[in-house]
N, C-alpha and C positions, 0 to 999 in steps of 0.2 A: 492555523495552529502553529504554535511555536514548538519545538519538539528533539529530542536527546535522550542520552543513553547510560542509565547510572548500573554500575557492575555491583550487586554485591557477591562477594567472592566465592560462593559454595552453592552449589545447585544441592539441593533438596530434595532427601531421596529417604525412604521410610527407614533404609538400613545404613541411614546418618542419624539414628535417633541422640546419638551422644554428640554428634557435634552440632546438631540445631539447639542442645540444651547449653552449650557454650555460646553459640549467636544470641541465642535469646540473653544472657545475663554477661554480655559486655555490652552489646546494642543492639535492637531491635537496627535491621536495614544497613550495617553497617558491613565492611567489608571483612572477609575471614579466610585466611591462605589455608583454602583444602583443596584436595584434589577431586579433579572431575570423575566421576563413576557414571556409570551408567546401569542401572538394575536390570534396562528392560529397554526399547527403540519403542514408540508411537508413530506411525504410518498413518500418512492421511486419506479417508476414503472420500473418491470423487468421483470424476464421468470414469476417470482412467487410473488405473493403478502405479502405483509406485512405489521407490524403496522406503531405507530408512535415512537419515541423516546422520553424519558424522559428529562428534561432537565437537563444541566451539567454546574453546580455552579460555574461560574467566579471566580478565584484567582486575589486577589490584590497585593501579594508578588510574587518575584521569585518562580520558582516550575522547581523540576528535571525530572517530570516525568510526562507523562500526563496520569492519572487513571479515568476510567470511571466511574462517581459517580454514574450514574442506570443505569439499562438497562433493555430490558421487554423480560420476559421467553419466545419462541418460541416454540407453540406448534407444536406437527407433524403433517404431512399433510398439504392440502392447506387449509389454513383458510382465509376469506374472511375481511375485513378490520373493519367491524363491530364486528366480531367477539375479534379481537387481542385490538382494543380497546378500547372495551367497549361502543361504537355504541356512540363515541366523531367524532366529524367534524375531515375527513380527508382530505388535498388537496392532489392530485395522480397528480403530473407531469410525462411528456412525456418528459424526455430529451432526446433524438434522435430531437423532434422534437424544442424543444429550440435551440439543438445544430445548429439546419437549422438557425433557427430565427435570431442566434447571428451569426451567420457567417462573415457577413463582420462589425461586431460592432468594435468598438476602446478596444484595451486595458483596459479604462479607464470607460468603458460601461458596458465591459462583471465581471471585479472588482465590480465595483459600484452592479451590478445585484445576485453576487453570496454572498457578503456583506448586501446586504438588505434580499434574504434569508434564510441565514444561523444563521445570529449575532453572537453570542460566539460561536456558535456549530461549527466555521472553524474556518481554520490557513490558515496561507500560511508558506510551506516551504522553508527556506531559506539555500542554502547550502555556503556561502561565497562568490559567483563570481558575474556574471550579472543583477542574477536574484533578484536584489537590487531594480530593476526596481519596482518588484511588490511591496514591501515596500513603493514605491513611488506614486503609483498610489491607492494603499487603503488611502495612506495618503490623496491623492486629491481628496479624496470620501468624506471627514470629518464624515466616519461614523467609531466606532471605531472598532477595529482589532486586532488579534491575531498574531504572527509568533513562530514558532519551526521548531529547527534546531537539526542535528545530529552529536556531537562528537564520531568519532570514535575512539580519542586518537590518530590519529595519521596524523593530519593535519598540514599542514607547519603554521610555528608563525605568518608570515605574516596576515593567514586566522582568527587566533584566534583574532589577532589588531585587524586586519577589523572587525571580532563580537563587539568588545569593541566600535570601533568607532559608528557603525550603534544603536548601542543601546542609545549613548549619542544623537546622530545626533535629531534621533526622538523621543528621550524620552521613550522609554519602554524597556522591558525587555524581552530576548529573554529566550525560556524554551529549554534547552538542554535533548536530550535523549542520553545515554550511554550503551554501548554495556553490555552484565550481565560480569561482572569479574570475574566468574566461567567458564565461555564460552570461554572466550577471553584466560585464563591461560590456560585450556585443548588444545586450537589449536594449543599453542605456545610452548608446552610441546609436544607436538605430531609431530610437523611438522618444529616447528622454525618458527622465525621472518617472513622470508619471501619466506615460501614456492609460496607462490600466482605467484612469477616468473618461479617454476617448473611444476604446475601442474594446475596451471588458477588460476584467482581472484574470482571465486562462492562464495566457500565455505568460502573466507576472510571476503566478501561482506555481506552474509548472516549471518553470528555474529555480523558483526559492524554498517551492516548497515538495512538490512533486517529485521531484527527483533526487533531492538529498533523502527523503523518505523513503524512495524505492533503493538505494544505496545502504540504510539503515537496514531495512527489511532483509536484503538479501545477506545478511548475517543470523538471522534469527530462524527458528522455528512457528514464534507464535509473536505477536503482541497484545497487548490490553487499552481498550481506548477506552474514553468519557463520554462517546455518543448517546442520548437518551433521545426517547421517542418522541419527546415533548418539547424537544429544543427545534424543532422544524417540522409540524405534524405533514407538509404540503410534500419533502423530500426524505422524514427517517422512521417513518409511522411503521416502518415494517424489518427494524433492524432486531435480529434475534441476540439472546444472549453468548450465543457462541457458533460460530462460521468456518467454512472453510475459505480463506479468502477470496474473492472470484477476482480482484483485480492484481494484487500483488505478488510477488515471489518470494518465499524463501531461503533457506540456505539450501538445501537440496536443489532448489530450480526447478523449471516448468507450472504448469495448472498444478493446483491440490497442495504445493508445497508448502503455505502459511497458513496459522489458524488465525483467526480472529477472537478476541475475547471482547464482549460489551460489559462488563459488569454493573453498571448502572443503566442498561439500556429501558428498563422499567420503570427506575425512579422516578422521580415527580421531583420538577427542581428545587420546589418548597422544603422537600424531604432532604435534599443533598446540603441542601442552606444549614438547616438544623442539626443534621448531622455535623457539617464544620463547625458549628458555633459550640457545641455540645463539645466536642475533643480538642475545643482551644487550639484549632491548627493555623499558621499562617495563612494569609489571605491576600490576593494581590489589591494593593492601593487603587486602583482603578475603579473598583467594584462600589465604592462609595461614593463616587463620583459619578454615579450613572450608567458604567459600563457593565453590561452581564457577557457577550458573547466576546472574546478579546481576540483580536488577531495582531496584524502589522497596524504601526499607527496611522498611513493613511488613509487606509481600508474599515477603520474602526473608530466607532464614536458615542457615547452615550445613548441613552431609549429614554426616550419620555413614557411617564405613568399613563399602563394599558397598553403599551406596544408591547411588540414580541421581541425577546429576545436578540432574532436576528436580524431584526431590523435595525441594528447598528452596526449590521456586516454590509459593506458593500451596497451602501440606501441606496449609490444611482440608479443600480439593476433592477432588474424583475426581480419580484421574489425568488420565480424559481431557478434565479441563475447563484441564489445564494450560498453554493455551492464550492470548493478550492479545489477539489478532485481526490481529498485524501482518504476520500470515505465515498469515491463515486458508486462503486460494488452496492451500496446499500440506500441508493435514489431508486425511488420510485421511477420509473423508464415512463410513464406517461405524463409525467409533470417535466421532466427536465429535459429529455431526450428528447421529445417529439409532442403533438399534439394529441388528436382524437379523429379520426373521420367518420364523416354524419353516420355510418352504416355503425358504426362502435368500434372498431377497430384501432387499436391503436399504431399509429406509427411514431418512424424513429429519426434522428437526424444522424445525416451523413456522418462516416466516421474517416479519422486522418486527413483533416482539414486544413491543408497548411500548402505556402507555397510551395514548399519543395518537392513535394508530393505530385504525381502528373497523374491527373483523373484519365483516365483510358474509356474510351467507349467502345460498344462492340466490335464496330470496323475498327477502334485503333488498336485493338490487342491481337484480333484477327489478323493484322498486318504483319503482327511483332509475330507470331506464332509461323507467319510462314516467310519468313527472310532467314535466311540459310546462314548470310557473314549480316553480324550487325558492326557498328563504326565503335559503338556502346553499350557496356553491357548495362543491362536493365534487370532491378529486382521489380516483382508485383506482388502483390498480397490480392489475394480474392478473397473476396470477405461478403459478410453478409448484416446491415445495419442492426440488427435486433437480435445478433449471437453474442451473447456474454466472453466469449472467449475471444473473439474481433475487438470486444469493446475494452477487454482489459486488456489487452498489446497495443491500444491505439497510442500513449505516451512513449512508448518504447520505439515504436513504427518512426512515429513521425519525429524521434533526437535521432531515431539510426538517417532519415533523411536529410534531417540537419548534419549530420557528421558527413554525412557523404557529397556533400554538396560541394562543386570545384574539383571531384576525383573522376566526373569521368562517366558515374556512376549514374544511371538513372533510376530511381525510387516512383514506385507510379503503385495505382490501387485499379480495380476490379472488381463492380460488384456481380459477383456470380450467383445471386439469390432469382426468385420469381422464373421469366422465361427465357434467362439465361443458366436455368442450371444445368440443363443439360449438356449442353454447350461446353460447358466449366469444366462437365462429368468426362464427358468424351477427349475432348483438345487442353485439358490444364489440367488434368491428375486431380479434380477437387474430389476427395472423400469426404474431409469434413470442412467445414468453416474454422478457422482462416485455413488458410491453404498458402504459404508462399513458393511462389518460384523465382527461380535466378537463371536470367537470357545470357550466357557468357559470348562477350562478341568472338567472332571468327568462327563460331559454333551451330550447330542448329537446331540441336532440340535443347528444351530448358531443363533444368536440373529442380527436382522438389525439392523444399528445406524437409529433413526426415527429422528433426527434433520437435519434443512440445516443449523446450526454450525459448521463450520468444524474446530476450533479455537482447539489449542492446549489445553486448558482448557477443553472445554467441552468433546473435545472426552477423556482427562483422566478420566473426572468429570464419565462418561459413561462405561470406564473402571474399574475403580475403583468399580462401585456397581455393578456391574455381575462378578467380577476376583473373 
C-alpha cells in the first residue's frame, strides 16, 4: 500500500455548524484555518482502560511526516478513567458493539460516522488504486478530512500521476510518509535491490512500509482504510467495519489506543468499480492495464481474466503470505500464522523472528535469572505465540533489536506459554502476555517493563535509565 496524510484544516464538530456551511461552499475537502475544539474526548474501550487524547493541531501546509504533537504519560497498572484524566467527561464506546450497529450501513454512513467522531484526529489511507472511493465519499460527507499516503520509493510513475491527479481533482494535499534512509541503505547494502524475490517481501515491507505506517499512526486517533472482505476471502473474510486496532498505536500510546475504520469492508468490488465510474473520480492508469491490487512496482503485476485480484501481489509467494503486515490485526491466524493440527487445533508460528533476537530456552533464561553480575545487560520478552498483544509489538520488538544491536545490549524472547507457565509465573513476574524484562549487568534481579507502551521509543526510553 502506498500511503499519506492530507490535512484539511477544521475538525468537525456539531457546534461548527456555521463553519462546515463555509467548507462546504468554498471546497468540499479543502483546507480551512479554524481552530481546534474539542465538544467532548472518545476513550477507547478494550482489554484495559484508558485516558483520553490530547488534541493534535491541524496543519495548513503540506507536511512529510505525521508527528504526534501530545500525548498523555501512561501510568502502570490499571488506572481507572478518572484517574488518567483528571476526572474530565469521558465518552467509553463499545466498538464491537458499533461494529454490530453499522453492519449493513452504506459506505457513505459508516465515513460520514467515523468523520463526525474523529475530526482531525483521522485520515484515511490512501495507497494509489481503488481505494479512491473513500476519498470520495468523505468528500460526499461535506465534513472536512484528512488522507496520508506511503511512498516507498519505489512505486510505478503511473501511481505517483495518479497522487498528483487526485490531489488537484479534490483540492488538498496528500502528507506522504517515507521510509527512514538509513534503513532503506542498510537493506540494500546487505541484501541488494531485490532480495524480497529470494527470501519473502517481510522484511522489504517492514522498512518501507510498516514502519513509516506505524510513525503515521502514532499521531492519530483513528484511521480509515479500503480493505474489503472480498479482496482476499483466504486472509480478510472477517474484517468488521470498525475496530479497535489490535496491532497499531495511536497518539495516546499503548493497546486500545487507535480505531480502525473499514468503510468498504462489505462492498463487493464490482459495487466499488460502479460507484468510481458513477462520480467521474480519477482512476489510477494502471487499472486498465490489468492491474486491480497496486502496490510497489516489483511486487506488482497485472491478473489475467478469472484470477483474483491478489494474485498480482507478490505471485512468487503462497497465497497466504500475500500479506504486507499493514493490516496484519485482521488475518485470519489459521491461514497465515500457522497451520492446523490433525486433533483441529489451530496453531501459530513463532513470533520475533530475526537474528538479532536470541531465542532463550528454558536452561537458557534459567541461567540468566540466576547470575547475580552479568558482563551484559539483556532485555526479554516472554510471550506467548497465539496472544494478540505478543503479536502486535512483534515489529516494534524486533526494530528495538535492530537498534540495539553493537550497544552492548542483549535482546532475546521467551516463550512462557504451555508448561512453562508456571515457571514464567513464579521466576519472571509474567501476569499477562507479553511480559518484558530488563537483566541490568552488575545487578541481580531483573526489572519488569511496568508500561502497556510497547513503542520502540518507550521501551529504549526504559532502557536507557536502568542500562
Amino acid at each position: 500500500m502506498a500511503s499519506a496524510v492530507t490535512s484539511s484544516s477544521a475538525l468537525y464538530s456539531s457546534s461548527l455548524s456555521s463553519s462546515i456551511d463555509e467548507a462546504k461552499a468554498a471546497h468540499l475537502g479543502a483546507f480551512q484555518p479554524l481552530d481546534r475544539l474539542h465538544s467532548r474526548t472518545t476513550a477507547v474501550s478494550f482489554a484495559r482502560r484508558r485516558g483520553s487524547v490530547k488534541p493534535l493541531n491541524a496543519e495548513l501546509k503540506r507536511n512529510y511526516s505525521i508527528i504526534p504533537a501530545a500525548a498523555t504519560a501512561s501510568a502502570p497498572g490499571l488506572l481507572n478513567t478518572e484517574e488518567v484524566t483528571g476526572g474530565g467527561n469521558v465518552e467509553v464506546e463499545d466498538y464491537e458493539k458499533l461494529a454490530r450497529e453499522l453492519e449493513n450501513a452504506s459506505p457513505l454512513e459508516i465515513m460520514d460516522k467515523a468523520l463526525e467522531k474523529f475530526g482531525n484526529d483521522i485520515a484515511i489511507a490512501f495507497s494509489g488504486a481503488e481505494d479512491v472511493a473513500l476519498i470520495e465519499y468523505a468528500r460526499l460527507t461535506g465534513r472536512p478530512f484528512r488522507v496520508f499516503s506511503l511512498d516507498t520509493g519505489r512505486l510505478n510513475p503511473e501511481t505517483y500521476k495518479f497522487f498528483d491527479e487526485v490531489e488537484k481533482h479534490y483540492g488538498i494535499r496528500i502528507e506522504y510518509m517515507f521510509p527512514d534512509a538509513a534503513e532503506v541503505q542498510d537493506l540494500v547494502r546487505r541484501k541488494g535491490l531485490f532480495s524480497f524475490y529470494e527470501d519473502g517481501h517481510q522484511e522489504c515491507c517492514r522498512v518501507r512500509k510498516v514502519r513509516p505506517l506505524r510513525r503515521a499512526l502514532k499521531g492519530l486517533r483513528a484511521w480509515i482504510t479500503g480493505q474489503r472482505k472480498d479482496q482476499s476471502p483466504g486472509t480478510r473474510s472477517e474484517i468488521p467495519v470498525v475496530q479497535v486496532d489490535p496491532v497499531f498505536e495511536g497518539l495516546d500510546g499503548g493497546v486500545g489506543s487507535l480505531v480502525k475504520w473499514n468503510p468498504v469492508a462489505n462492498a463487493k468490488g464490482d459495487n466499488v468499480w460502479s460507484f468510481l465510474r458513477t462520480m467521474n473520480v480519477p482512476v489510477n492508469s494502471l487499472h486498465a492495464k490489468g492491474y486491480i491490487s497496486i502496490g510497489c512496482e516489483p511486487c506488482t503485476r497485472a491478473v489475467l481474466p478469472g484470477q483474483h485480484e491478489r494474485e498480482g501481489r507478490w505471485w512468487w509467494e503462497d497465497a497466504k503470505a500475500k500479506e504486507c503486515g499493514l493490516h496484519k490485526g485482521n488475518i485470519k491466524e489459521e491461514n497465515v500464522n500457522g497451520g492446523v493440527h490433525p486433533n483441529g487445533t489451530t496453531t501459530h508460528a513463532d513470533l520475533f523472528e530475526s537474528k538479532s533476537v536470541v531465542k532463550l530456552s528454558r536452561r537458557g533464561i534459567e541461567n540468566l535469572v540466576r547470575l547475580e553480575k552479568r558482563s551484559e545487560t539483556w532485555v526479554v520478552v516472554v510471550y506467548a505465540p497465539w496472544c494478540r498483544f505478543c503479536q502486535a509489538m512483534e515489529e516494534s520488538y524486533v526494530e528495538l533489536a535492530e537498534k540495539l544491536a553493537g550497544r552492548g545490549v542483549k535482546v532475546a524472547k521467551f516463550r512462557g506459554d504451555g508448561e512453562d507457565k508456571a515457571f514464567a509465573q513464579e521466576a519472571l513476574q509474567l501476569g499477562s502476555f507479553p511480559t518484558v524484562l530488563l537483566f541490568p549487568k552488575h545487578a541481580s534481579r531483573p526489572v519488569k517493563y511496568p508500561s502497556e507502551k510497547r513503542d520502540v521509543d518507550s521501551l529504549l526510553a526504559f532502557i536507557n535509565a536502568l542500562e
